[in-house]
PDBQT receptor file of N, H, CA, C and O in Angstrom, charges set to zero:
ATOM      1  N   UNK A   1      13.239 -11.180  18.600  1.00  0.00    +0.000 N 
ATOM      2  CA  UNK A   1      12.619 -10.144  17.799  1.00  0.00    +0.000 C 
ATOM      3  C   UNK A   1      13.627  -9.014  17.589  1.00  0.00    +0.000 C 
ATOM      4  O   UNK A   1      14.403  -8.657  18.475  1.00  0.00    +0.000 OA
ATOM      5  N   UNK A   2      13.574  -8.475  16.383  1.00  0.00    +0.000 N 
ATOM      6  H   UNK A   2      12.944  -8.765  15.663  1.00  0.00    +0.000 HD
ATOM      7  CA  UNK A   2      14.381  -7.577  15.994  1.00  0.00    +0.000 C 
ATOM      8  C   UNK A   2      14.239  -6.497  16.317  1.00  0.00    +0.000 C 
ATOM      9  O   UNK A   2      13.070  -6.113  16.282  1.00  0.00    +0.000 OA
ATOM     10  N   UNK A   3      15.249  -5.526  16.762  1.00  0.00    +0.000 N 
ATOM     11  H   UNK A   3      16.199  -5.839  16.790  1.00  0.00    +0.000 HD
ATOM     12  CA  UNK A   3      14.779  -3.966  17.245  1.00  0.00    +0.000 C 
ATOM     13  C   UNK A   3      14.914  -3.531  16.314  1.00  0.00    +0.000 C 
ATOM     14  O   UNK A   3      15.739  -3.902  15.478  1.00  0.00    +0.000 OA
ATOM     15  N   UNK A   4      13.531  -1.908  16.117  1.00  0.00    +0.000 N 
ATOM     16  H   UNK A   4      12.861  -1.607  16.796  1.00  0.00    +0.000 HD
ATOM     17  CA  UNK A   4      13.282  -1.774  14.778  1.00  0.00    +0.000 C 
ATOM     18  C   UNK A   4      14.601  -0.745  14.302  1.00  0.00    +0.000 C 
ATOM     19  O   UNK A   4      14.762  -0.372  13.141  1.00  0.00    +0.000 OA
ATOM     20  N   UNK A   5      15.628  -0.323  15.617  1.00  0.00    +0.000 N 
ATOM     21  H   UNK A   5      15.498  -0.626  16.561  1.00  0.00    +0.000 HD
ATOM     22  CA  UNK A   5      16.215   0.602  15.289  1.00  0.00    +0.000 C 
ATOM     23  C   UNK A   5      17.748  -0.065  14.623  1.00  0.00    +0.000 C 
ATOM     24  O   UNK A   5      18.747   0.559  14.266  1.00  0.00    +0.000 OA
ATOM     25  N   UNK A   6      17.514  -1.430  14.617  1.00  0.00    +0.000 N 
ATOM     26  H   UNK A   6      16.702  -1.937  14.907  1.00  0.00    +0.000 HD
ATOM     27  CA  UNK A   6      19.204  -2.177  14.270  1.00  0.00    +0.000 C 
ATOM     28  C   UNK A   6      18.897  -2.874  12.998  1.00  0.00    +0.000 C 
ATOM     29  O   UNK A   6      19.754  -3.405  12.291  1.00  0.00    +0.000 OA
ATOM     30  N   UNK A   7      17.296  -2.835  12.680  1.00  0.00    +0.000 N 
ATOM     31  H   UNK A   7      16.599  -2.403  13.253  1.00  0.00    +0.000 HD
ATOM     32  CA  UNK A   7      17.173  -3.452  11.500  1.00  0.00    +0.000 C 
ATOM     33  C   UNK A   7      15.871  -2.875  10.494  1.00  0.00    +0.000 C 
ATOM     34  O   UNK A   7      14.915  -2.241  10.939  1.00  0.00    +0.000 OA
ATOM     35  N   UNK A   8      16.047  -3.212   9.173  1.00  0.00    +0.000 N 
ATOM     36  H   UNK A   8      16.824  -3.727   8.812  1.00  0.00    +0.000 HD
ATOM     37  CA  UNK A   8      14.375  -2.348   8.586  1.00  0.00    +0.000 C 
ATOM     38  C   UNK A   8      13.849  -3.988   7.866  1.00  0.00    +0.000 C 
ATOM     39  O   UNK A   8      14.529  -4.554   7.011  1.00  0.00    +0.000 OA
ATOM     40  N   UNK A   9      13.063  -4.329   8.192  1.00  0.00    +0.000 N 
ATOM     41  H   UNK A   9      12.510  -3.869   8.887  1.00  0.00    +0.000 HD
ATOM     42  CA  UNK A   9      12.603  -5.444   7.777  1.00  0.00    +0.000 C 
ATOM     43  C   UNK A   9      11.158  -5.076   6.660  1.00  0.00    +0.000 C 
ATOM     44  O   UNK A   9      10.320  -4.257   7.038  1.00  0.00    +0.000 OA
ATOM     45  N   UNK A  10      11.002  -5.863   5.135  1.00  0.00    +0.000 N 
ATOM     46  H   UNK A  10      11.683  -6.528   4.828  1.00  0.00    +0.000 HD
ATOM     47  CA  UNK A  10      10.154  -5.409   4.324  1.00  0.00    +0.000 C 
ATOM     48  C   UNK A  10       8.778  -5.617   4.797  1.00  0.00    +0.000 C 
ATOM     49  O   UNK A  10       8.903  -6.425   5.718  1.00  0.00    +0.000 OA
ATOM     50  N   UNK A  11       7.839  -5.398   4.700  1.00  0.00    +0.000 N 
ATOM     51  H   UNK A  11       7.737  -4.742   3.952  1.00  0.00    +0.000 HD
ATOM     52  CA  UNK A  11       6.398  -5.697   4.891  1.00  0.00    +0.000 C 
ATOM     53  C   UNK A  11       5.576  -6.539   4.095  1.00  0.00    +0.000 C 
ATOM     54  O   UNK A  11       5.330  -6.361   2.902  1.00  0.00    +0.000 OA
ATOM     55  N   UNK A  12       5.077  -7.662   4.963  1.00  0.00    +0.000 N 
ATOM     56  H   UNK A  12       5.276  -7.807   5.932  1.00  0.00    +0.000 HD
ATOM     57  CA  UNK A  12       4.705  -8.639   4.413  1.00  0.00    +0.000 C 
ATOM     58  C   UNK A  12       3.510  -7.893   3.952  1.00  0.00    +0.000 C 
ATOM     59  O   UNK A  12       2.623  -7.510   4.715  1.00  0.00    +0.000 OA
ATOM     60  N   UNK A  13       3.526  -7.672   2.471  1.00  0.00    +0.000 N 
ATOM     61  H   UNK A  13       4.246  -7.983   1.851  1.00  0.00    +0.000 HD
ATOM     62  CA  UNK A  13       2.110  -6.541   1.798  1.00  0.00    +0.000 C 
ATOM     63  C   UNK A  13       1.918  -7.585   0.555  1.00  0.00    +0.000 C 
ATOM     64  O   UNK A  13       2.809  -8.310   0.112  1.00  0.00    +0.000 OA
ATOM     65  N   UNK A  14       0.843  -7.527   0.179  1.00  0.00    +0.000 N 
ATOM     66  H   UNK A  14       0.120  -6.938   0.539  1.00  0.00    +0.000 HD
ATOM     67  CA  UNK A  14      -0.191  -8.440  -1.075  1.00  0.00    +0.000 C 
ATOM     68  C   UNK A  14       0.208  -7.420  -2.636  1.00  0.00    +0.000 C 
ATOM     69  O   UNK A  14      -0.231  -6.305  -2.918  1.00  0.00    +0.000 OA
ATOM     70  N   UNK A  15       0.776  -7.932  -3.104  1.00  0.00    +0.000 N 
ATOM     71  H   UNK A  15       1.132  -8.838  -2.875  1.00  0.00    +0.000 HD
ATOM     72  CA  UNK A  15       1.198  -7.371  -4.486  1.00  0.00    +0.000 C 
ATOM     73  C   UNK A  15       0.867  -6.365  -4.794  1.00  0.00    +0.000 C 
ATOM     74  O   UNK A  15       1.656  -5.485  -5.137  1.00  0.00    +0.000 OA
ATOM     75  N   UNK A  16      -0.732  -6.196  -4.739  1.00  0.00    +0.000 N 
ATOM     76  H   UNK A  16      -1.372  -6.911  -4.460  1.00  0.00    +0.000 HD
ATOM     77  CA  UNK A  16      -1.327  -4.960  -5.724  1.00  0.00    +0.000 C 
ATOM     78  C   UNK A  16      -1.134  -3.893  -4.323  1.00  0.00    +0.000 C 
ATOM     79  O   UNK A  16      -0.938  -2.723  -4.653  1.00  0.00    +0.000 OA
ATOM     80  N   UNK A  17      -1.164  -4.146  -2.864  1.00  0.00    +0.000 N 
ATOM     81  H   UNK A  17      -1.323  -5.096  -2.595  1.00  0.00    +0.000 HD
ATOM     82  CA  UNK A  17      -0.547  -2.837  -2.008  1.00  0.00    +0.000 C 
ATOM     83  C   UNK A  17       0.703  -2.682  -1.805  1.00  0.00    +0.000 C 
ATOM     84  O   UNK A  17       1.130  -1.609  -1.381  1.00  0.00    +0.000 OA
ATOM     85  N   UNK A  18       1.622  -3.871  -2.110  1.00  0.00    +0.000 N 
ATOM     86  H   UNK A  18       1.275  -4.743  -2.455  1.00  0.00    +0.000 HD
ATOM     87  CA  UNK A  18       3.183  -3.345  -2.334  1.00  0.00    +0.000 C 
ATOM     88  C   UNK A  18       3.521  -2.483  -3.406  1.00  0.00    +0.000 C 
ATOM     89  O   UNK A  18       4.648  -1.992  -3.343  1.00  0.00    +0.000 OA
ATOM     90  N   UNK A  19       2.776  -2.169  -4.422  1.00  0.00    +0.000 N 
ATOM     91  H   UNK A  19       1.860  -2.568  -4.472  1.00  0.00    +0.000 HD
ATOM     92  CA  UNK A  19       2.758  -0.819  -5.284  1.00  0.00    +0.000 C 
ATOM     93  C   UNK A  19       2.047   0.557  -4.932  1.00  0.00    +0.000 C 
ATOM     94  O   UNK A  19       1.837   1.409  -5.795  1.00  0.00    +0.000 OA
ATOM     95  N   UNK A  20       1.757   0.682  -3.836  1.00  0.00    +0.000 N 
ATOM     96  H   UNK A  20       1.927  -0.010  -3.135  1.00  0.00    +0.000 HD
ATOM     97  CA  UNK A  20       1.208   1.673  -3.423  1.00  0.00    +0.000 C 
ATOM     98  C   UNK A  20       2.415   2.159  -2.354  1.00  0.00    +0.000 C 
ATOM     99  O   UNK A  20       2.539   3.381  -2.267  1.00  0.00    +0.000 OA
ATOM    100  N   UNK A  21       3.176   1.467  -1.661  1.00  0.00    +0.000 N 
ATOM    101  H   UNK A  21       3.075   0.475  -1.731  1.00  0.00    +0.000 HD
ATOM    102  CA  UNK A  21       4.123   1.501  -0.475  1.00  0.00    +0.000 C 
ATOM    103  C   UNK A  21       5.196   3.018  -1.008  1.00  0.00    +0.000 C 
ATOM    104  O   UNK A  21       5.501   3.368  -2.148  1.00  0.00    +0.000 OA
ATOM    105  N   UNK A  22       5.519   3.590   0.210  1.00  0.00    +0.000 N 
ATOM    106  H   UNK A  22       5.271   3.306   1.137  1.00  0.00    +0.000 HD
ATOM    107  CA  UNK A  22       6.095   4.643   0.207  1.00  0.00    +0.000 C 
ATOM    108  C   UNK A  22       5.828   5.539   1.475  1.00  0.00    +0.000 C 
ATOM    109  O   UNK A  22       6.624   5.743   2.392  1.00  0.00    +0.000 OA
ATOM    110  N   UNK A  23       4.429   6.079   1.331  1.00  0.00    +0.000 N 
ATOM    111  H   UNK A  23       3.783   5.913   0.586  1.00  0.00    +0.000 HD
ATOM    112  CA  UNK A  23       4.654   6.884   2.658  1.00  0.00    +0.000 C 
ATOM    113  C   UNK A  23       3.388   6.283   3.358  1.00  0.00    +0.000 C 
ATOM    114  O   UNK A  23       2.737   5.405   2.791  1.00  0.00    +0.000 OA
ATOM    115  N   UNK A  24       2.995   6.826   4.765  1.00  0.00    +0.000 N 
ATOM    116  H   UNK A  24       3.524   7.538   5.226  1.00  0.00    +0.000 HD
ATOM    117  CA  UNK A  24       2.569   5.976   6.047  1.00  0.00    +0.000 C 
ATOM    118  C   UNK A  24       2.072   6.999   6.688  1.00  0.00    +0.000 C 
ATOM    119  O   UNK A  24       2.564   8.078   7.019  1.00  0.00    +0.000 OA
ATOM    120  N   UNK A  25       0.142   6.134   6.945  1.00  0.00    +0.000 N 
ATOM    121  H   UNK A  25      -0.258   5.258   6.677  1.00  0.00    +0.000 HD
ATOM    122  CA  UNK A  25       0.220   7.317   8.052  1.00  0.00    +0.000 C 
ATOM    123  C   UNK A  25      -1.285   6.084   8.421  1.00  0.00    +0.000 C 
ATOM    124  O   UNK A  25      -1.881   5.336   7.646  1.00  0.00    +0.000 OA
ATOM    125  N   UNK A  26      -1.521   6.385  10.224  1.00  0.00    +0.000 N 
ATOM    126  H   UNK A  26      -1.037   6.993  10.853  1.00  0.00    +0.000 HD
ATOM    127  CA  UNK A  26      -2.339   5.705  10.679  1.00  0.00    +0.000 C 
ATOM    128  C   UNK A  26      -3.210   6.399  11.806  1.00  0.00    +0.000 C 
ATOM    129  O   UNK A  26      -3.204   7.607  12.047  1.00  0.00    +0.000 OA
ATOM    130  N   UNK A  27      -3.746   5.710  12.270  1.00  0.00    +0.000 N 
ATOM    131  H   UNK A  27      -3.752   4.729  12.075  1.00  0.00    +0.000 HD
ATOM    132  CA  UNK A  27      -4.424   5.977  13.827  1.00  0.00    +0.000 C 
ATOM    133  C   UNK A  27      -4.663   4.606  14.518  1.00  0.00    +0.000 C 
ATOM    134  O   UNK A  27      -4.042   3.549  14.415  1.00  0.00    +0.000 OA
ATOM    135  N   UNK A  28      -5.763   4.948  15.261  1.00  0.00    +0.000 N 
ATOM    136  H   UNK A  28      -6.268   5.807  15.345  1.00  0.00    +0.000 HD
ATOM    137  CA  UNK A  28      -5.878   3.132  15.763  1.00  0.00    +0.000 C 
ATOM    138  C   UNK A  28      -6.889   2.472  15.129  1.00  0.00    +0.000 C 
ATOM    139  O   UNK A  28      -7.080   1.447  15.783  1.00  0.00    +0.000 OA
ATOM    140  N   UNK A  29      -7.696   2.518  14.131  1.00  0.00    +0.000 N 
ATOM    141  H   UNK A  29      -7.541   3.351  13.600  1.00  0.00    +0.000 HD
ATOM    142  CA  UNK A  29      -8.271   1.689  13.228  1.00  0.00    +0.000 C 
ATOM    143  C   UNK A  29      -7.657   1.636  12.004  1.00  0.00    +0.000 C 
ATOM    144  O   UNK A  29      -7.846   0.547  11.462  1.00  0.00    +0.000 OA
ATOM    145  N   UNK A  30      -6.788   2.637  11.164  1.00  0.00    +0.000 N 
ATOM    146  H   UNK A  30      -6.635   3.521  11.604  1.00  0.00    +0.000 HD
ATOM    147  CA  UNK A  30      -7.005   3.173  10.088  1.00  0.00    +0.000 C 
ATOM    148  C   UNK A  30      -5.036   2.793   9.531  1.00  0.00    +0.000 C 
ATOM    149  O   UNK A  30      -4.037   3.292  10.049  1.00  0.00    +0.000 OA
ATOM    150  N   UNK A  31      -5.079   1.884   8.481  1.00  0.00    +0.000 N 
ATOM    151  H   UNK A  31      -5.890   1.479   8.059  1.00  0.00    +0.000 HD
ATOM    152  CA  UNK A  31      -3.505   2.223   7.870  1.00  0.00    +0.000 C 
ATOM    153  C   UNK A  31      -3.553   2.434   6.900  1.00  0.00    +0.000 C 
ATOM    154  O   UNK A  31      -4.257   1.668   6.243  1.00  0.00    +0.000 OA
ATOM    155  N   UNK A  32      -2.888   3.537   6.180  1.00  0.00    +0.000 N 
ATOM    156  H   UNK A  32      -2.315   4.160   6.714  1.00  0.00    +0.000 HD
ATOM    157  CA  UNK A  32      -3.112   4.243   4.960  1.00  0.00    +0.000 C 
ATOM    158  C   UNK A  32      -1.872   4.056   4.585  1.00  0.00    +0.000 C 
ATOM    159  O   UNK A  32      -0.984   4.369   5.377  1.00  0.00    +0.000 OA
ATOM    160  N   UNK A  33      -1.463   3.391   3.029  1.00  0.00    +0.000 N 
ATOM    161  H   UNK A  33      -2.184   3.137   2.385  1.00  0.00    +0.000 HD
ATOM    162  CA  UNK A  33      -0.166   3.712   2.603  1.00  0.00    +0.000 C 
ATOM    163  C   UNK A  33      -0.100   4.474   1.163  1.00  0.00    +0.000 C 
ATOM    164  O   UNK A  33      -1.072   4.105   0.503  1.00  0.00    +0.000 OA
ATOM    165  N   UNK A  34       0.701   5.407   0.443  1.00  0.00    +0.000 N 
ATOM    166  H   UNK A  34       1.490   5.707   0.980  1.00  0.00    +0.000 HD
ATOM    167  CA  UNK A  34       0.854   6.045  -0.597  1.00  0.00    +0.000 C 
ATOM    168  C   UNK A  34       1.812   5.857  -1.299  1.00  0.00    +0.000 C 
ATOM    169  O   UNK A  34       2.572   5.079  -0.723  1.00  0.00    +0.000 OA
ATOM    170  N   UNK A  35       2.264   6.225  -2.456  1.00  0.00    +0.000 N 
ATOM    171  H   UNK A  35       1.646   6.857  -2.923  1.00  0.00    +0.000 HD
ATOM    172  CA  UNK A  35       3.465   5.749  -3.082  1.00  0.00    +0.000 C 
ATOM    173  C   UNK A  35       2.894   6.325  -4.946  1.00  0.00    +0.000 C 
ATOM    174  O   UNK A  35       1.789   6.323  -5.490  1.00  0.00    +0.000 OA
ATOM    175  N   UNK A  36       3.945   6.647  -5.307  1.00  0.00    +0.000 N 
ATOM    176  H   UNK A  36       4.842   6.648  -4.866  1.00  0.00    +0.000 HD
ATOM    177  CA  UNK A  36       3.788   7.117  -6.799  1.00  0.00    +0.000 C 
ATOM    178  C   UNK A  36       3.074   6.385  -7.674  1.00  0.00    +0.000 C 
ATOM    179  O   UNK A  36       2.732   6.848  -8.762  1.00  0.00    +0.000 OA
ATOM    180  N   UNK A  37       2.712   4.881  -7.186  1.00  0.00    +0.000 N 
ATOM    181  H   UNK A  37       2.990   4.505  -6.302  1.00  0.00    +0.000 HD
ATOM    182  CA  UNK A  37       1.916   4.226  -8.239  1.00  0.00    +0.000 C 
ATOM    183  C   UNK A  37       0.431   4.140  -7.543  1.00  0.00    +0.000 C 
ATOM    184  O   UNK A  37      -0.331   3.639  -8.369  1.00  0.00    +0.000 OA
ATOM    185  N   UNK A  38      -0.016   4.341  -6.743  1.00  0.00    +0.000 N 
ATOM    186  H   UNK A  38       0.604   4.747  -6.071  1.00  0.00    +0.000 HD
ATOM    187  CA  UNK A  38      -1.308   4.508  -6.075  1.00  0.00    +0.000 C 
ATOM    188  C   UNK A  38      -1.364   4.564  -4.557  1.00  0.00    +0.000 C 
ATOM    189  O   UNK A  38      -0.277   4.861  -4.061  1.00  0.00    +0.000 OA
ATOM    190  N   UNK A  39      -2.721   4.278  -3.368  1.00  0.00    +0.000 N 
ATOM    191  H   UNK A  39      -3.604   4.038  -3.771  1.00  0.00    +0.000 HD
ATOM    192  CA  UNK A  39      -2.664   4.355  -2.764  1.00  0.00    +0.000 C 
ATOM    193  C   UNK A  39      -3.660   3.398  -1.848  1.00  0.00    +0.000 C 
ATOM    194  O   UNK A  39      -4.843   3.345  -2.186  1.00  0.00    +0.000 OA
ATOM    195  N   UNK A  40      -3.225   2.663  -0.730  1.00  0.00    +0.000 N 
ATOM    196  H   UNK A  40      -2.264   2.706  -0.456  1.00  0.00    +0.000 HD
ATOM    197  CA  UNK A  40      -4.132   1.447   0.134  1.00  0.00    +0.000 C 
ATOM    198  C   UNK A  40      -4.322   1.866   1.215  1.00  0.00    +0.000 C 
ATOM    199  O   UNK A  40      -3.508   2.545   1.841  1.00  0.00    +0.000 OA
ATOM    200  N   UNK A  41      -5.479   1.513   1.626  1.00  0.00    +0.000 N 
ATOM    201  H   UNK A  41      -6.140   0.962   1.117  1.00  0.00    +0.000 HD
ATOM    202  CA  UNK A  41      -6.160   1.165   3.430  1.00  0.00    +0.000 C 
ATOM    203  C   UNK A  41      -5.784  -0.004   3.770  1.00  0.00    +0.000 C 
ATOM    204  O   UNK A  41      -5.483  -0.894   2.975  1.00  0.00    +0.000 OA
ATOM    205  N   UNK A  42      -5.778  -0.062   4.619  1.00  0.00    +0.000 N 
ATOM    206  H   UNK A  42      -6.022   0.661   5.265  1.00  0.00    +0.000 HD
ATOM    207  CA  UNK A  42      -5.949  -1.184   5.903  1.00  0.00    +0.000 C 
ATOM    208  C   UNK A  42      -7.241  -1.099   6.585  1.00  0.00    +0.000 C 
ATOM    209  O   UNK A  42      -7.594   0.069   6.423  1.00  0.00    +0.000 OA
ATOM    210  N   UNK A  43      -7.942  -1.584   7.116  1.00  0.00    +0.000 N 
ATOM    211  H   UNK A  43      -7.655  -2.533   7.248  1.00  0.00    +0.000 HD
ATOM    212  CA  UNK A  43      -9.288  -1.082   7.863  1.00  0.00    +0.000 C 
ATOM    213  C   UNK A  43      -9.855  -2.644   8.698  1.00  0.00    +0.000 C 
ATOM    214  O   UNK A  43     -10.223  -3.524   7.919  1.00  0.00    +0.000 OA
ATOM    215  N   UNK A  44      -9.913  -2.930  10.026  1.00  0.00    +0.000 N 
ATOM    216  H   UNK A  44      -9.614  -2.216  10.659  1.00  0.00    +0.000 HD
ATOM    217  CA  UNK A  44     -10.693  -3.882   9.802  1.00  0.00    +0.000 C 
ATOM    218  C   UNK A  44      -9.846  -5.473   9.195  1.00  0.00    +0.000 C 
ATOM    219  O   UNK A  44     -10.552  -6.336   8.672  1.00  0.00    +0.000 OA
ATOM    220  N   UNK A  45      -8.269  -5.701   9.350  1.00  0.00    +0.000 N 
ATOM    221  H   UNK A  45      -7.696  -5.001   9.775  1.00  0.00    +0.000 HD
ATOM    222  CA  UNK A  45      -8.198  -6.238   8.614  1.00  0.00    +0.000 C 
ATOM    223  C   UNK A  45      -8.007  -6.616   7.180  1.00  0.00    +0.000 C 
ATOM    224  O   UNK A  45      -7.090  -7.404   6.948  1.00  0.00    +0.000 OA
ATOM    225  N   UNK A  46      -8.903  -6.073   5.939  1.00  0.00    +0.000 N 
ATOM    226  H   UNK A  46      -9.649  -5.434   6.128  1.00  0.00    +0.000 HD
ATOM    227  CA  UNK A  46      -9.334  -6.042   5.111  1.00  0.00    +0.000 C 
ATOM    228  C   UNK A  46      -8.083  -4.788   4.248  1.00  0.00    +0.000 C 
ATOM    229  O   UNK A  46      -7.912  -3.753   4.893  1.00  0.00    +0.000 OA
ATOM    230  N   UNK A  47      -7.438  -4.883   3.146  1.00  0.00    +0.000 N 
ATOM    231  H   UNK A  47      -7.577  -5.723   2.622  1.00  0.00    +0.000 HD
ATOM    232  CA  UNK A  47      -6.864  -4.096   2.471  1.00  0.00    +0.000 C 
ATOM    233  C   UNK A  47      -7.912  -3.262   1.159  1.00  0.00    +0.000 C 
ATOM    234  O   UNK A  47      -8.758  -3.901   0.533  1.00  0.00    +0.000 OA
ATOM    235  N   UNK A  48      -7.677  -1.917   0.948  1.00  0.00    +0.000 N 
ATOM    236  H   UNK A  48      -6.989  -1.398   1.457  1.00  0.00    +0.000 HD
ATOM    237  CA  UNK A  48      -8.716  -1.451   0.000  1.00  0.00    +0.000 C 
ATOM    238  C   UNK A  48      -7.838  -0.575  -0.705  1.00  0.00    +0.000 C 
ATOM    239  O   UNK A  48      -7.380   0.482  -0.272  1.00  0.00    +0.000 OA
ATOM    240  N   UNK A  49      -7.586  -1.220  -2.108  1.00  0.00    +0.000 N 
ATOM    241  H   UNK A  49      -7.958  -2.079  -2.460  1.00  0.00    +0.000 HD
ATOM    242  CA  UNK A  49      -7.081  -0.333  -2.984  1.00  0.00    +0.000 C 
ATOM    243  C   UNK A  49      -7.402   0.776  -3.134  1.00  0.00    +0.000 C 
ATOM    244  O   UNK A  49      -8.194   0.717  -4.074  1.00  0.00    +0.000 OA
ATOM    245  N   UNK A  50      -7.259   2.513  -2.612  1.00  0.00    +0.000 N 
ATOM    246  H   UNK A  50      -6.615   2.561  -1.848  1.00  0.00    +0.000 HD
ATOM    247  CA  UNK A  50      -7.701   3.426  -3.011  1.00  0.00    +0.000 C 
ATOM    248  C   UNK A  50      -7.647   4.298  -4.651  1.00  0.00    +0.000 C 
ATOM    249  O   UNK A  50      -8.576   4.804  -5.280  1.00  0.00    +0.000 OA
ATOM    250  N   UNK A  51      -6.098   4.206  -4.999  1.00  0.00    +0.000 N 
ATOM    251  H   UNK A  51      -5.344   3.794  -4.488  1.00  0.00    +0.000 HD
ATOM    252  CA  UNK A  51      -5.895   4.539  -6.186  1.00  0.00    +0.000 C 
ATOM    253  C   UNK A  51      -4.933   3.634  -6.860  1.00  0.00    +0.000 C 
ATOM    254  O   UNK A  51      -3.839   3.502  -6.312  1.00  0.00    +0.000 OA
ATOM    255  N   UNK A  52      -5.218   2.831  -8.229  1.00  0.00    +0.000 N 
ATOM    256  H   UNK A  52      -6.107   2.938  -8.675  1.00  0.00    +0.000 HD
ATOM    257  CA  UNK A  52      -3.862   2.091  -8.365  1.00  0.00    +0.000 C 
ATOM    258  C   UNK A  52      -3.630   2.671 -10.068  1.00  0.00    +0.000 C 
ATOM    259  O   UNK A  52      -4.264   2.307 -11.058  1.00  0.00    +0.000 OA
ATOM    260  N   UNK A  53      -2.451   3.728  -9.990  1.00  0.00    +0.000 N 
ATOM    261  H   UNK A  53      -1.936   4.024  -9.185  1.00  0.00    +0.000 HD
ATOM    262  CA  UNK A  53      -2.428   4.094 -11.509  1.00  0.00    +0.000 C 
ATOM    263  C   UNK A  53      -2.009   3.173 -12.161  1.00  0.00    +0.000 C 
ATOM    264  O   UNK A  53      -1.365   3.768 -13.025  1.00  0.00    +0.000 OA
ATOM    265  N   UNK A  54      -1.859   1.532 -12.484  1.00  0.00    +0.000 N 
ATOM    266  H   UNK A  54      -2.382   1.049 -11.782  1.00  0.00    +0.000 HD
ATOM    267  CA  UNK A  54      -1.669   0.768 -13.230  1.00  0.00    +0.000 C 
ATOM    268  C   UNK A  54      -3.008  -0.050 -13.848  1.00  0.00    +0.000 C 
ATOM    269  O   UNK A  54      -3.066  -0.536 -14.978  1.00  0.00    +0.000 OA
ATOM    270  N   UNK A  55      -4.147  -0.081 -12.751  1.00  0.00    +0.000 N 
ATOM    271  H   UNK A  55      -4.100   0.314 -11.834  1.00  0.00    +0.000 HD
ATOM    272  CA  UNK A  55      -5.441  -0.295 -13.549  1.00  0.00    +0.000 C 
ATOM    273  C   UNK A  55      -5.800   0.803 -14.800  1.00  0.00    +0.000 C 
ATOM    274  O   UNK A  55      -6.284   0.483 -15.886  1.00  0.00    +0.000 OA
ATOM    275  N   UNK A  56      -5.517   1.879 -14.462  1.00  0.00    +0.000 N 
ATOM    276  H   UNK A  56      -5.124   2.139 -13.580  1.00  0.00    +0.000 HD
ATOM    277  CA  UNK A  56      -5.745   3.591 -15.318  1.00  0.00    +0.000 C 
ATOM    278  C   UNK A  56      -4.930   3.038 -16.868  1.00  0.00    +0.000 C 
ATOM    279  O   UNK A  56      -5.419   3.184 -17.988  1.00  0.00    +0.000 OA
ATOM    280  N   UNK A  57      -3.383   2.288 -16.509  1.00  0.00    +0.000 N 
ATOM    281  H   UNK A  57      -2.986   2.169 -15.599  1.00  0.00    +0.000 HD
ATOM    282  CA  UNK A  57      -2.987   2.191 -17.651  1.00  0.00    +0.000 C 
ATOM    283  C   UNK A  57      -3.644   0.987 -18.944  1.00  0.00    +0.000 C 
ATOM    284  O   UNK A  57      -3.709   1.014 -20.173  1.00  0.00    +0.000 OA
ATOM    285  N   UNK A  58      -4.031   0.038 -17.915  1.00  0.00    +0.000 N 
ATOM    286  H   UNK A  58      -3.978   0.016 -16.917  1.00  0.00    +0.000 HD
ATOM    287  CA  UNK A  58      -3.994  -0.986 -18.544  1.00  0.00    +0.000 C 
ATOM    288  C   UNK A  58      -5.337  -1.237 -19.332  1.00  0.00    +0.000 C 
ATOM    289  O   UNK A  58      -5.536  -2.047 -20.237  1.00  0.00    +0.000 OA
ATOM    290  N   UNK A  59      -6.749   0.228 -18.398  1.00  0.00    +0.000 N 
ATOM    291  H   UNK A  59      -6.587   0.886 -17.663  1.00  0.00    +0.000 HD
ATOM    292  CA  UNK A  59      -7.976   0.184 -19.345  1.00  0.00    +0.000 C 
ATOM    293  C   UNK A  59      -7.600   1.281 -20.329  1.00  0.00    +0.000 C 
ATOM    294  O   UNK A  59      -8.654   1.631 -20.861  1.00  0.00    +0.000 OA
ATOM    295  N   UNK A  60      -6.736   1.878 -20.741  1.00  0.00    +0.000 N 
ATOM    296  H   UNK A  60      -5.880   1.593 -20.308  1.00  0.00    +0.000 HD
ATOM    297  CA  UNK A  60      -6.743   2.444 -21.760  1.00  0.00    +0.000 C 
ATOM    298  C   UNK A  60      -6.206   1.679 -22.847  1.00  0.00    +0.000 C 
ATOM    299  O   UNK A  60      -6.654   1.736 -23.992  1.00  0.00    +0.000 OA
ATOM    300  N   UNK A  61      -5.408   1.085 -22.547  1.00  0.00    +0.000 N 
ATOM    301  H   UNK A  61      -5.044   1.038 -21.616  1.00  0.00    +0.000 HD
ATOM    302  CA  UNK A  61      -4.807   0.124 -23.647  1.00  0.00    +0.000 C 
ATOM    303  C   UNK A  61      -5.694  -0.509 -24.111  1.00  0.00    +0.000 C 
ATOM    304  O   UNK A  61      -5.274  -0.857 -25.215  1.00  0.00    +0.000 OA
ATOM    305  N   UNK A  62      -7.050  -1.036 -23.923  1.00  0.00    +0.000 N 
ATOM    306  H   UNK A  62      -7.390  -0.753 -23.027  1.00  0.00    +0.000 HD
ATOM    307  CA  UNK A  62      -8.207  -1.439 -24.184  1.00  0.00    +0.000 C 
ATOM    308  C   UNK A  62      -9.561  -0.427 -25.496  1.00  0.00    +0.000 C 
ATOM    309  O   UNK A  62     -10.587  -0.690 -26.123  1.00  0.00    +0.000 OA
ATOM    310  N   UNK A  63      -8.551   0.853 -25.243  1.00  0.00    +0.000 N 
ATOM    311  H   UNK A  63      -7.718   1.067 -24.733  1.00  0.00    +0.000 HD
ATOM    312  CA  UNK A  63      -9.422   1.456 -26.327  1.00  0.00    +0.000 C 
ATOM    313  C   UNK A  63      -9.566   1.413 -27.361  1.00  0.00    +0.000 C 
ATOM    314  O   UNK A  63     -10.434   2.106 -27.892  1.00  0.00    +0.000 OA
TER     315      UNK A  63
């Protein structure tokens, strides 16, 4: 296993929360990630898109 201080290894994250990735913050239930294109939970397992500004773009293009 790699020490985290000799190496930065990417995060195995599900597409629509690898666009949210950037900044980090947790407790012991709770992983929250942020990033200029939106923002994800962790909870439980379970990932929950909080904000994804690329759905925002793509229903307007619909008008």
């Amino acid at each position: 296993m790699a020490n985290c201080r000799d190496e930065v290894i990417k995060a195995d994250l599900p597409a629509d929360v690898m666009v949210c990735a950037g900044y980090i913050d947790c407790n012991d239930k709770t992983l929250v990630i942020a990033g200029v294109n939106g923002a994800a939970r962790l909870e439980n397992g379970e990932w929950d898109i909080l904000i994804d500004c690329f759905e925002g773009e793509e229903n307007s293009d619909n008008q």
